[in-house]
FINUDO-421166 format. One record per residue (C-alpha): residue number from 1; z, y, x. Coordinates in nm, 2 decimals, always signed. Each point is the difference from the previous one (the first is absolute). Example, Ala and Ser with C-alpha at 12.3 -4.5 7.8 and 13.67 -1.06 7.14 Angstrom:
REM FINUDO-421166
   pos       pz       py       px
     1    +0.78    -0.45    +1.23
     2    -0.07    +0.34    +0.14
***
This chain:
REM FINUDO-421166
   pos       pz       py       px
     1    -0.12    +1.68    -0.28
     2    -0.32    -0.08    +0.12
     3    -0.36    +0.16    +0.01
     4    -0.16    -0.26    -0.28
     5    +0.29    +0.10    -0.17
     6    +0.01    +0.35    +0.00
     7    -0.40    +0.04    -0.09
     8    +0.03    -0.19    -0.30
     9    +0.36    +0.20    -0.10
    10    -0.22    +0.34    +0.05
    11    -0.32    -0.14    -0.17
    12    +0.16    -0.08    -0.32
    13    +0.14    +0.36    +0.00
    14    -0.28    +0.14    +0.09
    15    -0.17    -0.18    -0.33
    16    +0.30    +0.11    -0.23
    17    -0.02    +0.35    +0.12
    18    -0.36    +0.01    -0.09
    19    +0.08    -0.12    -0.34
    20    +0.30    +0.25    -0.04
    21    +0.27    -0.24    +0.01
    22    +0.35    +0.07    +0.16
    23    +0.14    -0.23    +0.28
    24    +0.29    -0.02    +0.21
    25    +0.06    -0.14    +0.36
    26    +0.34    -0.21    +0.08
    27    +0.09    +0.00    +0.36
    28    +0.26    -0.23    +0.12
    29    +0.18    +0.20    +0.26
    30    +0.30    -0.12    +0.04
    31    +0.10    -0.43    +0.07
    32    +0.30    -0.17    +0.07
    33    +0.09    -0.34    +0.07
    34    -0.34    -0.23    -0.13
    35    -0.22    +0.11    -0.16
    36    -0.41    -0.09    -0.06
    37    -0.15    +0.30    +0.10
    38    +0.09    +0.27    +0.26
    39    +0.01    +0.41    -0.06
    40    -0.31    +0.12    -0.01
    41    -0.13    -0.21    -0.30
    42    -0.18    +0.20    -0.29
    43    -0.06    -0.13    -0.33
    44    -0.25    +0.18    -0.23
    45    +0.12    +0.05    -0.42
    46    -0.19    +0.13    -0.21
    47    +0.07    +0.18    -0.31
    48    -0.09    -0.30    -0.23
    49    +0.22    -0.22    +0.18
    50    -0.29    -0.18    +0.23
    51    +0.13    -0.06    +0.41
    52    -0.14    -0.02    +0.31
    53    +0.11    -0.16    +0.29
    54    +0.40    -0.15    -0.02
    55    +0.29    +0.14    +0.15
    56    +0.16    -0.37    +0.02
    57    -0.07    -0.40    -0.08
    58    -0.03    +0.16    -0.40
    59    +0.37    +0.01    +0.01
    60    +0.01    +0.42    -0.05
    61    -0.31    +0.10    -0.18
    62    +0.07    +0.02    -0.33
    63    +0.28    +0.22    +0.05
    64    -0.16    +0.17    +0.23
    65    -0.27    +0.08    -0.31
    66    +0.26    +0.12    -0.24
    67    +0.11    +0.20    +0.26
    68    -0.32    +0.12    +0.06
    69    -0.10    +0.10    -0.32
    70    +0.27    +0.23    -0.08
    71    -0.07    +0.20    +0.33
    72    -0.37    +0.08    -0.11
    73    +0.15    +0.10    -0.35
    74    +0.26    +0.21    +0.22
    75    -0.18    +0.11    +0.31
    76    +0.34    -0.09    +0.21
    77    +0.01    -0.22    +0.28
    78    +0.25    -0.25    -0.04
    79    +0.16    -0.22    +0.33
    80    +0.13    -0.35    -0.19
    81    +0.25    -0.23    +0.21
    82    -0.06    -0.36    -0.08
    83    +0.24    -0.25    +0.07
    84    -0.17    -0.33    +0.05
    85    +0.31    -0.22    +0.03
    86    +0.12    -0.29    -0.26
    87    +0.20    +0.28    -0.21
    88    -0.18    +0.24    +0.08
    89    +0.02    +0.30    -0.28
    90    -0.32    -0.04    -0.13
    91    +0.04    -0.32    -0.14
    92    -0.31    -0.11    +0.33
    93    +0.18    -0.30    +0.09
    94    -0.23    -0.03    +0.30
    95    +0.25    -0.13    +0.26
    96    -0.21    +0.16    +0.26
    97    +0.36    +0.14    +0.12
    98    -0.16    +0.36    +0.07
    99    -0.03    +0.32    -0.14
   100    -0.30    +0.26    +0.01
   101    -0.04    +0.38    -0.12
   102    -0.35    +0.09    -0.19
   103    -0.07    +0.31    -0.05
   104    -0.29    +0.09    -0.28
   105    -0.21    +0.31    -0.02
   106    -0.28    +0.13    -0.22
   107    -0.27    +0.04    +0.18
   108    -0.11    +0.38    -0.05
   109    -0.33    +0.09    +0.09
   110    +0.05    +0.37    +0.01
   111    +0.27    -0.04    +0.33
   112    -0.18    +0.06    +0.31
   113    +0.22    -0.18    +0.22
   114    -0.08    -0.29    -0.25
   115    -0.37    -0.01    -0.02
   116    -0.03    +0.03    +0.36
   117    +0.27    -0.30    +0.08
   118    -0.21    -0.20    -0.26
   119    -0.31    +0.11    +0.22
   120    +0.12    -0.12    +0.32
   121    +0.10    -0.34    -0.16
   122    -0.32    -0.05    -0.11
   123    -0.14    +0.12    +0.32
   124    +0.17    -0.22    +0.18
   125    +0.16    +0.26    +0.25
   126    +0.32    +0.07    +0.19
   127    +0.27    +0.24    -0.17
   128    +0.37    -0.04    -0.12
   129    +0.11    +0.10    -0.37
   130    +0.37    +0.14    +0.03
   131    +0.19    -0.01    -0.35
   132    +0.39    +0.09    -0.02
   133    +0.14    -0.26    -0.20
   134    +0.34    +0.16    -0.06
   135    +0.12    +0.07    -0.40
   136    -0.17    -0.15    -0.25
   137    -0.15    +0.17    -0.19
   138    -0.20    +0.16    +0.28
   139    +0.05    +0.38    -0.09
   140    -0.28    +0.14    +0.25
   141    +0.05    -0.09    +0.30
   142    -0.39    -0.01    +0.07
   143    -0.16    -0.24    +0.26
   144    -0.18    +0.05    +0.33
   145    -0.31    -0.16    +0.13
   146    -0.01    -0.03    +0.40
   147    -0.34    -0.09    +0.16
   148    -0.11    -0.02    +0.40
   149    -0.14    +0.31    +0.08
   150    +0.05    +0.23    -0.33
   151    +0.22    +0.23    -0.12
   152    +0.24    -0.16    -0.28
   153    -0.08    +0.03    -0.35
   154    +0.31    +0.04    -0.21
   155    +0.35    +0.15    +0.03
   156    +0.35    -0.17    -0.08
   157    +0.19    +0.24    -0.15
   158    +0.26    +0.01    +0.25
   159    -0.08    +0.08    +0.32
   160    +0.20    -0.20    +0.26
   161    -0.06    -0.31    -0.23
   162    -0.37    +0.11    +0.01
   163    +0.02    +0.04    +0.39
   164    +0.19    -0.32    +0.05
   165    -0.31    -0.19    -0.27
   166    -0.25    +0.16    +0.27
   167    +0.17    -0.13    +0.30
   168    +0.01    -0.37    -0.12
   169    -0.35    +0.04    -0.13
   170    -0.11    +0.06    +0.39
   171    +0.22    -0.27    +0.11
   172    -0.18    -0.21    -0.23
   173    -0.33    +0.02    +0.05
   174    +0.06    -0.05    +0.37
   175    +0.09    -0.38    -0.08
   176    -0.26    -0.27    +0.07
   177    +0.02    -0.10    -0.36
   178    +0.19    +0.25    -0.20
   179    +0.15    -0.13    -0.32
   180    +0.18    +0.17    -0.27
   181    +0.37    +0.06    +0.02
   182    +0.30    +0.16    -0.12
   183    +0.18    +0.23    +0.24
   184    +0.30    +0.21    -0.07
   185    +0.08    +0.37    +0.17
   186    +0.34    +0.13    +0.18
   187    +0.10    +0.13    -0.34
   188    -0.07    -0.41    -0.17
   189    -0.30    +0.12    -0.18
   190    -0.24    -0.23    -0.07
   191    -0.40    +0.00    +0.13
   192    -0.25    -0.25    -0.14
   193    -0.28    +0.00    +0.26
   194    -0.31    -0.21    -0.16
   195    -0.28    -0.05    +0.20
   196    -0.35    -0.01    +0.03
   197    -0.18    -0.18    +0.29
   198    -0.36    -0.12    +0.05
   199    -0.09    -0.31    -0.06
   200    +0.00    -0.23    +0.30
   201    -0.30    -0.16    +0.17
   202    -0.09    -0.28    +0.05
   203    -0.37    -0.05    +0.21
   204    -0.13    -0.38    -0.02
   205    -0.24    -0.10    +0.30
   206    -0.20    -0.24    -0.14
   207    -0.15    -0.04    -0.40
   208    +0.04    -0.40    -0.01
   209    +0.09    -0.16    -0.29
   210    +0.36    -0.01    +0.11
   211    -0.03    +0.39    +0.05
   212    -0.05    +0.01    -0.41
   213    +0.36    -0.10    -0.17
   214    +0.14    +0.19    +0.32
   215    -0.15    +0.34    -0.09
   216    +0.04    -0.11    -0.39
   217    +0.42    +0.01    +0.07
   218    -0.01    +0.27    +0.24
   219    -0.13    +0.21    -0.27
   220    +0.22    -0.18    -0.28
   221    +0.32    +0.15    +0.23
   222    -0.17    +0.35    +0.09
   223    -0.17    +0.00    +0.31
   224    -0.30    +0.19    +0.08
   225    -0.19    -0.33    +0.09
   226    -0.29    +0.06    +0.28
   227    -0.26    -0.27    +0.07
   228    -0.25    -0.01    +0.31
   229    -0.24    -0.24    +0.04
   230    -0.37    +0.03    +0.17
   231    -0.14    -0.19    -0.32
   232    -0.08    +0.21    -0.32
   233    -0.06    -0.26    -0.22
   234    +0.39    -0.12    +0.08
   235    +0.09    +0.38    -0.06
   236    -0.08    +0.07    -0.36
   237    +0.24    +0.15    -0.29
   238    +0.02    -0.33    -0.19
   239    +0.16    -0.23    +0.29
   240    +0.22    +0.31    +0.07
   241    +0.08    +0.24    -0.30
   242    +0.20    +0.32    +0.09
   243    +0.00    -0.07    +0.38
   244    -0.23    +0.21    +0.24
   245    -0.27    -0.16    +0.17
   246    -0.12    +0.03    +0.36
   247    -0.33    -0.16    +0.11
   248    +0.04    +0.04    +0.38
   249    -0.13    -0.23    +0.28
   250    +0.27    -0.08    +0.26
   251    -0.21    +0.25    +0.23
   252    +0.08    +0.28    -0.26
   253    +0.37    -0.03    -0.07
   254    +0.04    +0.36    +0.22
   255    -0.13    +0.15    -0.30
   256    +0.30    -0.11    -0.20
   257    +0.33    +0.16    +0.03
   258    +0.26    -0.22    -0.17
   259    +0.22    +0.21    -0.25
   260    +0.33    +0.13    +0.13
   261    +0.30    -0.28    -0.07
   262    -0.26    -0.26    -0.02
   263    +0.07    -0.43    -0.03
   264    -0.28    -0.18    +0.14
   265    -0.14    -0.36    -0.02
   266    -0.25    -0.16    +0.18
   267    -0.14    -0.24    -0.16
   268    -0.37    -0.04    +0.08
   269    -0.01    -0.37    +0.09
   270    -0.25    +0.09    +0.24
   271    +0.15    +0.00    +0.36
   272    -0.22    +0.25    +0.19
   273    +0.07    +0.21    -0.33
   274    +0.35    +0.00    +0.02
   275    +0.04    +0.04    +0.35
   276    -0.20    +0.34    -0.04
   277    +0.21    +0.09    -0.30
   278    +0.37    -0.10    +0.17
   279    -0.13    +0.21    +0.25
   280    -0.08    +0.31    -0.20
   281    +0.28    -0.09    -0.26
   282    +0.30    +0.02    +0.29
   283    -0.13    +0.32    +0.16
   284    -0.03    +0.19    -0.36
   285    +0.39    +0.06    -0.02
   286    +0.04    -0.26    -0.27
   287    +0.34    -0.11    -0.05
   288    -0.02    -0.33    -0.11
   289    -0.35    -0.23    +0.14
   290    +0.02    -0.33    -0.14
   291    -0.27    -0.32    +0.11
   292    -0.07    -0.25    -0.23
   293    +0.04    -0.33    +0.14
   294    +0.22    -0.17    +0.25
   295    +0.16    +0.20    +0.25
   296    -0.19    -0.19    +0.28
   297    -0.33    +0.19    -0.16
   298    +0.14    +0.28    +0.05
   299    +0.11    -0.05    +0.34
   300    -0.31    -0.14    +0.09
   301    -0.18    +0.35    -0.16
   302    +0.24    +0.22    +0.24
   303    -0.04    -0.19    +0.30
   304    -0.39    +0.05    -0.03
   305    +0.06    +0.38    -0.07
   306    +0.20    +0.02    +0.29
   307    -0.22    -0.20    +0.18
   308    -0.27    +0.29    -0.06
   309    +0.24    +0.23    +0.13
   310    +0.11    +0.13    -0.29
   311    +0.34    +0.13    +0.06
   312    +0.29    +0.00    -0.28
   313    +0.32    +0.19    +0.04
   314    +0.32    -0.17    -0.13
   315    +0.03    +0.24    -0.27
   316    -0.35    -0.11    -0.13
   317    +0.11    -0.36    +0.01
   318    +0.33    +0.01    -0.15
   319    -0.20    +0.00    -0.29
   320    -0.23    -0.24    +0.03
   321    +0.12    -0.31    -0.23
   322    -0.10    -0.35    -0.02
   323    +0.00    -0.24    -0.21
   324    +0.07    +0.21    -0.32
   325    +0.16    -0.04    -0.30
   326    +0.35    -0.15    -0.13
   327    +0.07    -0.37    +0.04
   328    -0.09    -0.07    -0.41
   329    -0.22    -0.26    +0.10
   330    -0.30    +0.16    -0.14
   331    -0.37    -0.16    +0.02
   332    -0.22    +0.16    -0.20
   333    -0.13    +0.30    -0.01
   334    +0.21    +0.17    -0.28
   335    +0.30    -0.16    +0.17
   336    -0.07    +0.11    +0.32
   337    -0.05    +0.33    -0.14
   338    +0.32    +0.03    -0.11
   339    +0.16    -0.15    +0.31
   340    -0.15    +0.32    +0.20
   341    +0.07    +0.26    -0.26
   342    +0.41    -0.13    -0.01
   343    +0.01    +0.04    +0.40
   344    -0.11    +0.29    -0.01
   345    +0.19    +0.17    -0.30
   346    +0.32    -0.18    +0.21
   347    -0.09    +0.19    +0.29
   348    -0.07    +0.30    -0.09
   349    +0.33    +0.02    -0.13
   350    +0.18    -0.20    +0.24
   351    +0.11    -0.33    -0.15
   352    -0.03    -0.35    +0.11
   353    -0.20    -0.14    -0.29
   354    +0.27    -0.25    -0.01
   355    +0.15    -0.17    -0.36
   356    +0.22    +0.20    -0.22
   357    +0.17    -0.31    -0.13
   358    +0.33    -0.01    +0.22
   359    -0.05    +0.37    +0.12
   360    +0.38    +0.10    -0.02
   361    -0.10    +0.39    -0.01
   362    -0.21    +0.25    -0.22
   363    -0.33    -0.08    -0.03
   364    -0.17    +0.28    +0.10
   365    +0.22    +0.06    +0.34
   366    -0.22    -0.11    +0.27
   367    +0.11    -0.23    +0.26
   368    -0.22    -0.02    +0.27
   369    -0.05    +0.11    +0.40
   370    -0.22    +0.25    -0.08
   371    +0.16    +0.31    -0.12
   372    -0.19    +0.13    -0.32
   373    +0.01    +0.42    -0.01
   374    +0.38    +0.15    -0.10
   375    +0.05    +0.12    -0.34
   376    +0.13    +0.35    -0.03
***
C-alpha cells in the first residue's frame, strides 16, 4: 500500500485514539491466485464499525468488519482465509479465482513494539514488522520490529523462529524496494514480514503549468514531490500543496542534494535551463532522469553538454530517458501526468506498461527485461 494511503489509514487512528475509540488493523498477508490487492494492504475498523482504506474492490470489507469487531471485544488477533472463487464458502461469489489470508489485530496502545511500528509508518522510515502467523488464535507468540542501524524491539517467543524473523528482516531491508511478504522457516513456520519504507521522491525541474497535475498525482500516489524553479511566484503552496519547494537559479543547483532513491523530471521548457538541470540531475545518482519533450530535445540538450566538455559515464546515462511516459495518447496536462506517473510506477517495478487484456499469466508477475529486486 502506498504512502497517501498509509497517512490517511494512521490519521483517522490517530483522531479515534484521541477520542478513546478502539480500532483494529487488517493486513492481507497472504494471496493466491488473483486477487485486487497484494500483502501488505491495511485496512483501518473502528469500534463503531467505520473503515479506512479497503483490503479489496469492496468485495471483503464487510466481513472483514464483523470480524473486526469481535477482536476489539476479544483482544485476539484473528488470521481469516477468504476464498474469492464462484463457491467460495463465504457465500462472495466474486469469481476473482483467488484466495487471500487477513489477519485483524486491535491496535493496543500500551505495546511498545506497536506504538513504535505505528511511528515509523507515520514517519515514513525503513523497518520490517515480523509477525508469526502460525495457530490461530495467536497464543503469544509476540512480534519483532527490525530497523537499519538499531537494536530490535520485541522478542518472538521462540528463539530460532525469532532468529530466523531477524535474518529475513535484514534480507529485507537490503531490497531496492522491500515489500511485505510471507516467508516460512526450516521447521514450516510461518513469518509475516510487513514493511515500512519512505516515501519515494519525486524532484520536478521546472514549476510550469504542466508541472501542477504532475506534482498533484505524484502526491495522490505517495511521493515526496520536490519542485525547483528560479521563479518564486511559480513556487508558492497553492500551485503545489504538500510538495517541497526549491527556488534555485540554474547557477545554484550545487546547493541541492536530490533525496536518496530519487525520480527526476525536467521539465523547464526553457532550453538553457534544462541543459543545466540534465546536467546536474544525471550526476546526482538519480535513478531514473526523464526529459519532457521529444527525444531529439533531449539529444540535442546532451550533445551541447558534451560539447562543453561535460563528461557522462555510461552508468549516468543508462538512466537518462526520453520521451517519457506510456503510449496512452495523452495531451493535456492531467493526461500527460498520468502518462509519466504509469512509466514510472511500471519501472520501478519492472513491467512493460503493456495491456492486461490477453495477458495469459498473473497480473502482478512482471514480464519485462529488466529484472525487478528477488523476493525472499
Amino acid at each position: 500500500m502506498n504512502a497517501a494511503e498509509t497517512r490517511a489509514l494512521l490519521l483517522a487512528l490517530q483522531a479515534a485514539h484521541a477520542r478513546g475509540q478502539q480500532a483494529a488493523i487488517a493486513t492481507v498477508v497472504g494471496v493466491r491466485g488473483s486477487a485486487y490487492r497484494r500483502e501488505g494492504t491495511r485496512m483501518l475498523i473502528l469500534d463503531d464499525g467505520a473503515q479506512v482504506c479497503m483490503l479489496s474492490g469492496g468485495c471483503l470489507e464487510a466481513e472483514v468488519v464483523e470480524v473486526a469487531l469481535e477482536v476489539m471485544r476479544s483482544g485476539v488477533p484473528t488470521i481469516t482465509h477468504y476464498d474469492l472463487s464462484e463457491d467460495a464458502t463465504w457465500g462472495l461469489g466474486i469469481g476473482c479465482g483467488g484466495s487471500v489470508d487477513v489477519r485483524v489485530e486491535r491496535v493496543d496502545w500500551t505495546d511498545p513494539v506497536t506504538v513504535a511500528w505505528l511511528d515509523m509508518l507515520d514517519r515514513g522510515e525503513l523497518a520490517v514488522l515480523a509477525v508469526p502467523l502460525g495457530d490461530v488464535p495467536l497464543d503469544g507468540s509476540g512480534q519483532v520490529l527490525v530497523r537499519p542501524g538499531q537494536a530490535p524491539l520485541g522478542q518472538l517467543r521462540d528463539p530460532e523462529l525469532h532468529d530466523f524473523a531477524l535474518a529475513q528482516s535484514h534480507e529485507r531491508l537490503q531490497l531496492r524496494e522491500p515489500r511485505a511478504v510471507a516467508v516460512t522457516d526450516g521447521q514450516h513456520r510461518p513469518v509475516f514480514l510487513d514493511v515500512s519504507t519512505p516515501p519515494l521522491p519525486l524532484v520536478l525541474y521546472g514549476a510550469g503549468h504542466d508541472a501542477i497535475p504532475l506534482a498533484a498525482q505524484a502526491h495522490a500516489l505517495g511521493y515526496a514531490v520536490h519542485v525547483i524553479d528560479p521563479r518564486p511566484a511559480y513556487l508558492t503552496a497553492t500551485r503545489f500543496p504538500g510538495a517541497a519547494l526549491h527556488a534555485l537559479a540554474p547557477e545554484e543547483l550545487g546547493r541541492f542534494t536530490l533525496p536518496e532513491r530519487a525520480q527526476v523530471v525536467v521539465m523547464n521548457h526553457h532550453l538553457d535551463r534544462d541543459r543545466v538541470c540534465l546536467a546536474h540531475a544525471l550526476h546526482s545518482g538519480a535513478e531514473y532522469v526523464g526529459v519532457l519533450g521529444p527525444r531529439s530535445r533531449a539529444e540535442d540538450l546532451l550533445a551541447a553538454l558534451q560539447g562543453e566538455g561535460e563528461h557522462f559515464t555510461p552508468e549516468e546515462l543508462a538512466c537518462l530517458r526520453s520521451p517519457i511516459g506510456l503510449r496512452l495518447g495523452a495531451e493535456a496536462p492531467e493526461e500527460v501526468a498520468l502518462s509519466i506517473l504509469a512509466e514510472l510506477m511500471a519501472w520501478r517495478r519492472g513491467y512493460e506498461g503493456g495491456f492486461l487484456n490477453g495477458h495469459a499469466g498473473r497480473i502482478h508477475d512482471a514480464v519485462t527485461h529488466r529484472q525487478p529486486e528477488q523476493e525472499g
